[in-house]
N, C-alpha and C positions, 0 to 999 in steps of 0.2 A: 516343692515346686509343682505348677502346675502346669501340663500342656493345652494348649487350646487347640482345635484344629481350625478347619477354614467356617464351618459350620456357629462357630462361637465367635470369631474375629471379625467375621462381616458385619455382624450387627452393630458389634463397639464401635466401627466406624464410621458406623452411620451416624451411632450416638456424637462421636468425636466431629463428627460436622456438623452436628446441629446446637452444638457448645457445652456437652458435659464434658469438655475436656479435663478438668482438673479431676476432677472424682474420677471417673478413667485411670489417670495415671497414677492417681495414689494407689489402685486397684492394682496396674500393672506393675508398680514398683514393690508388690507382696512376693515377687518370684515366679510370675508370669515367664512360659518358653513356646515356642512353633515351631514346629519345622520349616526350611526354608524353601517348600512347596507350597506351603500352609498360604506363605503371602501370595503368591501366583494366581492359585486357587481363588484366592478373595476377589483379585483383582478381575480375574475372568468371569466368577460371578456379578460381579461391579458390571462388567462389561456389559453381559448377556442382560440385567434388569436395564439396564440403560436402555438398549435397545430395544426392549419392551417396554418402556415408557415409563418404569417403576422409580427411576433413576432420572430428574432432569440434566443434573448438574456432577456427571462423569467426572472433571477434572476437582470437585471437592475431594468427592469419596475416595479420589487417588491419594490428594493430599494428606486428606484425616489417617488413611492407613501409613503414608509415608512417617507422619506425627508418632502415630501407634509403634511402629517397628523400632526409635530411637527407645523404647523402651520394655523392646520386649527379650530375653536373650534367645536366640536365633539358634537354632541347631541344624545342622549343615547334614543333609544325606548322601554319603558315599556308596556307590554298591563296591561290594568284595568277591573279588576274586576267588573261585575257589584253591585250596593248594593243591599243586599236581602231586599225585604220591609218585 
């Protein structure tokens, strides 16, 4: 399996808006996993190039990743507790 972080994921979505959709998913259905800040992350970069003008079209890039995440497995971070001794 492979993790991606937000650094790797942003770009596929870019790709994924501009119609490599299928090749993408065949790619993510190899074992692709992120963490589930990883999607945040992306979206907040999304954000920040929009705003800088890199980005005209903010509600693609949202949806390309929302596309991407049905196929990525999701890993949830919990903090722990430490045990009281």
């Amino acid at each position: 399996m492979i993790i991606l972080d937000a650094s790797a994921l942003h770009p596929i979505a870019k790709f994924v808006r501009k119609g490599a959709t299928e090749a993408i998913k065949q790619l993510l259905e190899e074992g692709v996993a992120v963490l589930d800040l990883t999607l945040y992350e992306v979206a907040n970069a999304a954000v920040i190039e929009a705003r800088r003008g890199r980005i005209r079209n903010l509600e693609q890039v949202v949806t390309a990743l929302s596309k991407l995440a049905k196929y990525l497995t999701i890993i949830t971070c919990r903090a722990r507790r430490p045990k009281a001794h």
